[in-house]
FIBAKE-933169 format. One record per residue (C-alpha): x, y negated, z negated. Coordinates in steps of 0.5 Angstrom, whole numbers, padded with zeros to 4 digits. Each point is the difference from the previous one (the first is absolute). Example, Ala and Ser with C-alpha at 12.3 -4.5 7.8 and 13.67 -1.06 7.14 Angstrom:
<nodes>
<node><east>0025</east><north>0009</north><up>-0016</up></node>
<node><east>0002</east><north>-0007</north><up>0002</up></node>
</nodes>
This chain:
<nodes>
<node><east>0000</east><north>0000</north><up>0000</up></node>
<node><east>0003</east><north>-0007</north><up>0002</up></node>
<node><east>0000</east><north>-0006</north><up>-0004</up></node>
<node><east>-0005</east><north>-0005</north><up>0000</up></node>
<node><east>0002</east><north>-0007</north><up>0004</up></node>
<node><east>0003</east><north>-0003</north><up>-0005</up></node>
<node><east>0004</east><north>-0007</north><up>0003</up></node>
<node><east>0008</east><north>0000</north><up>0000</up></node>
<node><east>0003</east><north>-0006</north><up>0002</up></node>
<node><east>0007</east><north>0002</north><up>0003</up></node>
<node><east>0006</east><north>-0006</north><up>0000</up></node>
<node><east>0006</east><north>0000</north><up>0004</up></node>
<node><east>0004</east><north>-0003</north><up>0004</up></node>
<node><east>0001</east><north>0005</north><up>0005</up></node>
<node><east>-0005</east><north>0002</north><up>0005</up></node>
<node><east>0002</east><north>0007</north><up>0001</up></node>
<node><east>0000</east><north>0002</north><up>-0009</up></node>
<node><east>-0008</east><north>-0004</north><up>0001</up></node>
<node><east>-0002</east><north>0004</north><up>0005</up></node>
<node><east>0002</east><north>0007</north><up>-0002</up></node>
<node><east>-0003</east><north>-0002</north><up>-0007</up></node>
<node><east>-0006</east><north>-0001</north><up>0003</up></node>
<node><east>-0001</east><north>0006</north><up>0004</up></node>
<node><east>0003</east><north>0004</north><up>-0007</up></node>
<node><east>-0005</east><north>-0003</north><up>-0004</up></node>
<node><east>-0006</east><north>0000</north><up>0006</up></node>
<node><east>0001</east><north>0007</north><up>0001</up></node>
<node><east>-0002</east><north>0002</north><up>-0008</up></node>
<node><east>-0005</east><north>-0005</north><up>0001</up></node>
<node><east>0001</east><north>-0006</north><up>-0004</up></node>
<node><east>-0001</east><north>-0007</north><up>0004</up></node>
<node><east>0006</east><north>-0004</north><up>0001</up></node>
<node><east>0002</east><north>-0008</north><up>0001</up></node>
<node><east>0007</east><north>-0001</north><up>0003</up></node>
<node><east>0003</east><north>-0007</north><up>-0002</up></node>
<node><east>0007</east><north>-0001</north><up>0004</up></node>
<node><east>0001</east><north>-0005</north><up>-0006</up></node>
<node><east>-0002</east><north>-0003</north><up>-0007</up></node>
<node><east>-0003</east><north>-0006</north><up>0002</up></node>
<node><east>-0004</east><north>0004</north><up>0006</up></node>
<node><east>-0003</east><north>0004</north><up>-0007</up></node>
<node><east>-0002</east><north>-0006</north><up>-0005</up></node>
<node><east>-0003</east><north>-0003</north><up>0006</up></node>
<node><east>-0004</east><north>0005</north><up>0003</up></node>
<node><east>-0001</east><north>0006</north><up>-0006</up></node>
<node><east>-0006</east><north>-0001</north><up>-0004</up></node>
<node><east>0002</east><north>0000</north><up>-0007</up></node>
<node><east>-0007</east><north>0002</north><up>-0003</up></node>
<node><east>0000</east><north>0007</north><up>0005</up></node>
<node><east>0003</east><north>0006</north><up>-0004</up></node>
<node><east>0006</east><north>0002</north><up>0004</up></node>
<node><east>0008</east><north>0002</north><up>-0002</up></node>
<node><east>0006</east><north>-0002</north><up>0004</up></node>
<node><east>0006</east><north>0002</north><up>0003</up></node>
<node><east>0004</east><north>-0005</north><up>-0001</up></node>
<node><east>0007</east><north>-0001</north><up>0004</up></node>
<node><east>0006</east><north>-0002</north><up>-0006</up></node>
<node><east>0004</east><north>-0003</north><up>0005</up></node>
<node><east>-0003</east><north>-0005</north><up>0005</up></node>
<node><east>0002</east><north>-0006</north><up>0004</up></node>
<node><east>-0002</east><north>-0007</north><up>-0004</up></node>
<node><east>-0005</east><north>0002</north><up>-0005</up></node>
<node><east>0004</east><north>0007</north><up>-0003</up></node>
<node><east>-0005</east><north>0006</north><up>-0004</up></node>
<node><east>0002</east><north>-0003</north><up>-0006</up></node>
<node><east>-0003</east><north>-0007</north><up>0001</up></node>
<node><east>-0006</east><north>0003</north><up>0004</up></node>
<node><east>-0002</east><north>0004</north><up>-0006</up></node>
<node><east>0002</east><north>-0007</north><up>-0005</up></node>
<node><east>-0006</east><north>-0004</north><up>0005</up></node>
<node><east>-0005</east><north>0006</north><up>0000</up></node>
<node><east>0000</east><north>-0001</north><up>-0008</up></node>
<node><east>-0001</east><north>-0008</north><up>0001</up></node>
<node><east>-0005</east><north>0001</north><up>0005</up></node>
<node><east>-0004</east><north>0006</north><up>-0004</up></node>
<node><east>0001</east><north>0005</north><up>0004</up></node>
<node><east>-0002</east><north>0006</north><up>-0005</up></node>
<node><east>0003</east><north>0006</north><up>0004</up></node>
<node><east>0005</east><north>0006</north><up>-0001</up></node>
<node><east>0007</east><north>-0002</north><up>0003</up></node>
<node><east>0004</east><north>0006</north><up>0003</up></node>
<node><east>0007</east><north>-0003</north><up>0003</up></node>
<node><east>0005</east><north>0002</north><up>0006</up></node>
<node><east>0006</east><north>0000</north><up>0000</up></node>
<node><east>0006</east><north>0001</north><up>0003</up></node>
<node><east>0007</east><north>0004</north><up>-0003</up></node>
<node><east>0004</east><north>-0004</north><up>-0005</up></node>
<node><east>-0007</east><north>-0004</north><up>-0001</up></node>
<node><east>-0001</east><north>0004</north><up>-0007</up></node>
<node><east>0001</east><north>-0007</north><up>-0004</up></node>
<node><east>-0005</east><north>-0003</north><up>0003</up></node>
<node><east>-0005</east><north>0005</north><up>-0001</up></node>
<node><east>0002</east><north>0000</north><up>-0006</up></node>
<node><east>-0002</east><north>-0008</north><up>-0001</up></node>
<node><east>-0007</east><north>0002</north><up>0004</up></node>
<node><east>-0002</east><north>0005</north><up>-0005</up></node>
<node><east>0001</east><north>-0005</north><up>-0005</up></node>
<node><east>-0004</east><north>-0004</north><up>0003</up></node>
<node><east>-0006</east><north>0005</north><up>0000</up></node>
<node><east>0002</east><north>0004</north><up>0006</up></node>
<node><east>-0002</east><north>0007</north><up>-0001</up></node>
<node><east>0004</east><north>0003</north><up>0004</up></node>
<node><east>0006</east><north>0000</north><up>0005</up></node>
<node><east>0002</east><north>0005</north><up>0006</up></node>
<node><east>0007</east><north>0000</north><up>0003</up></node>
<node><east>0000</east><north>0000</north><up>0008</up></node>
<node><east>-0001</east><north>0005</north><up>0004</up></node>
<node><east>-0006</east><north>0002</north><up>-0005</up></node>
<node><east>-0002</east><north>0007</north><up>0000</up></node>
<node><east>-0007</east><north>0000</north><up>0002</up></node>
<node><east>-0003</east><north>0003</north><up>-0005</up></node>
<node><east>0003</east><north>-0005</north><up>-0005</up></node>
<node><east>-0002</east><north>-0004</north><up>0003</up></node>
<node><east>-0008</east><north>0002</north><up>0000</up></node>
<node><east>0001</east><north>0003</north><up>-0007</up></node>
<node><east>0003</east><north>-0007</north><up>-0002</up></node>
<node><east>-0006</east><north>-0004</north><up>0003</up></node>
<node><east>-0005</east><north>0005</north><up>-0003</up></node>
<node><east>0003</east><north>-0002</north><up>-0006</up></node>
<node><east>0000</east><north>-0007</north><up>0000</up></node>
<node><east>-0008</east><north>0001</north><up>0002</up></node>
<node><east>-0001</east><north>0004</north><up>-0006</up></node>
<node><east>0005</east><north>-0004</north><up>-0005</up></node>
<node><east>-0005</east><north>-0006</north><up>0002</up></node>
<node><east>-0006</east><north>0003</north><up>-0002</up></node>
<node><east>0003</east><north>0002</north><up>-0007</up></node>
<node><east>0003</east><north>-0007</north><up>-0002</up></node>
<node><east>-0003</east><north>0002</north><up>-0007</up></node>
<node><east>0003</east><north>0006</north><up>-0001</up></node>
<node><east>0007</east><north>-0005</north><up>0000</up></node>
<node><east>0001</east><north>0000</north><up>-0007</up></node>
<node><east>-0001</east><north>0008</north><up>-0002</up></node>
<node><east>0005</east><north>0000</north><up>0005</up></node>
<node><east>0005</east><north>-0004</north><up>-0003</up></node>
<node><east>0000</east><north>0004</north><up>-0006</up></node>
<node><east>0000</east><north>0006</north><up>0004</up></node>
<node><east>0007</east><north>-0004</north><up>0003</up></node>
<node><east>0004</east><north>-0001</north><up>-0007</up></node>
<node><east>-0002</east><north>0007</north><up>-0002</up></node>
<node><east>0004</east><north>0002</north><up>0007</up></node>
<node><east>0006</east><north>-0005</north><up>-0002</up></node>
<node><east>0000</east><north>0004</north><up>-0007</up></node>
<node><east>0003</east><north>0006</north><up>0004</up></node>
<node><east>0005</east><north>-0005</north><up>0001</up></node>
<node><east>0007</east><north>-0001</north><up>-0004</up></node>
<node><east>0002</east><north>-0007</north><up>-0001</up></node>
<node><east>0004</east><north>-0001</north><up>0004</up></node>
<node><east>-0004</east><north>0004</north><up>0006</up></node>
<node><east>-0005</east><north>-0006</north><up>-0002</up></node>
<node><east>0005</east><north>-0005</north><up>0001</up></node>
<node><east>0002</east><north>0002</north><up>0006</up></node>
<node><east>-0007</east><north>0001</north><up>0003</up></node>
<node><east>-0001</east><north>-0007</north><up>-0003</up></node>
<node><east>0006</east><north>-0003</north><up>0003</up></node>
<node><east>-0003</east><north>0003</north><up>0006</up></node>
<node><east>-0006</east><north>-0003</north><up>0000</up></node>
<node><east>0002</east><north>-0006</north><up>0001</up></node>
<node><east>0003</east><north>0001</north><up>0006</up></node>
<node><east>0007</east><north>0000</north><up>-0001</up></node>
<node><east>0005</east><north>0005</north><up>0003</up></node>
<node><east>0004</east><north>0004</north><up>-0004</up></node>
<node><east>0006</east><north>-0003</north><up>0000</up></node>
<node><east>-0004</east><north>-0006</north><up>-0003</up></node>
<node><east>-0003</east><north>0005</north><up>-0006</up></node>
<node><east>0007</east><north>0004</north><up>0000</up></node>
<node><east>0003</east><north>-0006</north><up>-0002</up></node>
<node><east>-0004</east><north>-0004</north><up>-0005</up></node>
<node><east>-0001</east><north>0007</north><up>-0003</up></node>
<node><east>0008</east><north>0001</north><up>0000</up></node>
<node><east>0000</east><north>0007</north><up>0004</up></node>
<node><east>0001</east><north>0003</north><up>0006</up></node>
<node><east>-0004</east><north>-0001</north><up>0006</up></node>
<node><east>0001</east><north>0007</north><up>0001</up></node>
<node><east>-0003</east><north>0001</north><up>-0006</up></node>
<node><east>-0006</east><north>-0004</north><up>0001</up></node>
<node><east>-0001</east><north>0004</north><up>0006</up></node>
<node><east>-0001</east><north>0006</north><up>-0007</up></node>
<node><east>-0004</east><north>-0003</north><up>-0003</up></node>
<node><east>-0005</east><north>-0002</north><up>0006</up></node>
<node><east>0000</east><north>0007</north><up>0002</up></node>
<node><east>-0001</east><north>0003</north><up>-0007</up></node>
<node><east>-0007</east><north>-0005</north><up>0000</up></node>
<node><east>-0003</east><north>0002</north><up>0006</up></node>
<node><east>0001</east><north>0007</north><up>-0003</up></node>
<node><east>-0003</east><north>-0001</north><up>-0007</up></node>
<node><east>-0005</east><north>-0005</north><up>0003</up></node>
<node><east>-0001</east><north>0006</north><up>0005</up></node>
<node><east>-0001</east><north>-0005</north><up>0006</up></node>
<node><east>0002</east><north>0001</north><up>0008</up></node>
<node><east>0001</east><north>-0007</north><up>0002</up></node>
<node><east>0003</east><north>-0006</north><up>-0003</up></node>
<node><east>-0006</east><north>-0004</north><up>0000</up></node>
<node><east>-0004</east><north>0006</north><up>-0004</up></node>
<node><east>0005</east><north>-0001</north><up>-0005</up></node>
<node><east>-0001</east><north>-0009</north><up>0001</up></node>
<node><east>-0008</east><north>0001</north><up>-0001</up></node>
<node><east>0002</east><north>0003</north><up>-0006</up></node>
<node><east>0005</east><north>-0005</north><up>-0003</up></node>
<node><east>-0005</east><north>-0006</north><up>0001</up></node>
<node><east>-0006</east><north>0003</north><up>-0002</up></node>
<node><east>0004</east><north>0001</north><up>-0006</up></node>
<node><east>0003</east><north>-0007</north><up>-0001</up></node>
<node><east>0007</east><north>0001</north><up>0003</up></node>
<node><east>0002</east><north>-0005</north><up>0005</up></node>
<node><east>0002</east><north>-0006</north><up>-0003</up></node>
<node><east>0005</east><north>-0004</north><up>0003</up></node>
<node><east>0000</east><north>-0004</north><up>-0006</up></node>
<node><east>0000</east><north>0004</north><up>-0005</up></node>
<node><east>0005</east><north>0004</north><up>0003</up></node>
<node><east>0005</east><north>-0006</north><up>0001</up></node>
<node><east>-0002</east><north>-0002</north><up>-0008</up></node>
<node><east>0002</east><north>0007</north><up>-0003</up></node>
<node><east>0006</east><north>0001</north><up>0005</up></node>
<node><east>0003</east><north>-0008</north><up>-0001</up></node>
<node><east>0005</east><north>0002</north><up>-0007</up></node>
<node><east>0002</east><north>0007</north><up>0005</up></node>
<node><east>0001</east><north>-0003</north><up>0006</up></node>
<node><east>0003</east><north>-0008</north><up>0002</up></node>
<node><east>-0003</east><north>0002</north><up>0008</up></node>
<node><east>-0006</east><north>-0005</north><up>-0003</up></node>
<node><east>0004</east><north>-0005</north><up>-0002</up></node>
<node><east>0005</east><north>0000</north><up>0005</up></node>
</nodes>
């Protein structure tokens, strides 16, 4: 059985990612919107229409980010899934601060990326669930040592590892350890899984990180 027509907005610059999305996404029976840019969406979506968008992370004049910063101005009060190109894990790590609910890495597999707006339909129509959610969260974080949660924390916040390596006085090899050894215990496929968990646990704040870390590390007062 096919899925009702819910509407997906697709934003991205390249033609050829929009219209592959489009016959993706058409074929399992969702209607689609293409937007070759974010001014092109904020001017013609309907804000009020339930609908979930696939947002390109990297894209001339207004990036992903800012898109996803004027939707929230705009009142724009629908689930974000953010696409991004490699080595563009820290900006999708920014987008999910800012309420993204997920990120996919191109080339997509197709099935994540079906299994992931089904789940940003379905997210949307729980919001009041968020708060169990939460705990449910800590109680994951709990699997975790200190330093586990240090790392994961730091990762959160968009830093490399190199960066948590060094306000935390170790090795980025063994951040690497440590990172591995949460994805384990949090028994979690992806990266982003194991964000989803972070920030719905209260991890992720760049400045209580630079707070926590400033008598370890002069990076911050450098």
């Amino acid at each position: 059985m096919t899925v009702d027509r819910r509407l997906v907005h697709v934003v991205d610059d390249e033609d050829a990612i929009r219209r592959s999305l489009d016959f993706l996404l058409s074929t399992a029976g969702y209607r689609v919107r293409r937007w070759e840019d974010g001014p092109s969406f904020l001017k013609g979506a309907d804000r009020f229409k339930p609908a979930c968008a696939l947002i390109d992370v990297r894209m001339p004049g207004m990036d992903g980010l800012e898109l996803q910063t004027e939707m929230k101005a705009r009142g724009f009060n629908l689930p974000v899934i953010v696409l991004t190109g490699h080595g563009d894990v820290a900006m999708a790590v920014k987008a999910m601060q800012g309420g993204a609910i997920d990120f996919l890495e191109k080339p997509a597999d197709r099935q994540c990326i079906l299994d992931a707006v089904e789940s940003a339909f379905l997210s949307h129509a729980d919001q009041e669930t968020r708060c169990g959610r939460a705990t449910w969260a800590r109680a994951q974080l709990g699997r975790l040592t200190d330093r586990e949660r240090e790392v994961l924390d730091g990762l959160a916040c968009g830093y490399p590892n190199k960066t948590i390596a060094y306000d935390l006085g170790i090795s980025s090899r063994t951040v690497e350890v440590y990172r591995a050894n949460v994805m384990e215990k949090l028994e979690v496929s992806s990266f982003a899984n194991a964000l989803r968990i972070a920030f719905a646990a209260g991890l992720g704040s760049e400045q209580r990180w630079l707070q926590s870390h400033a008598l370890l590390s002069p990076r911050q007062r450098a």
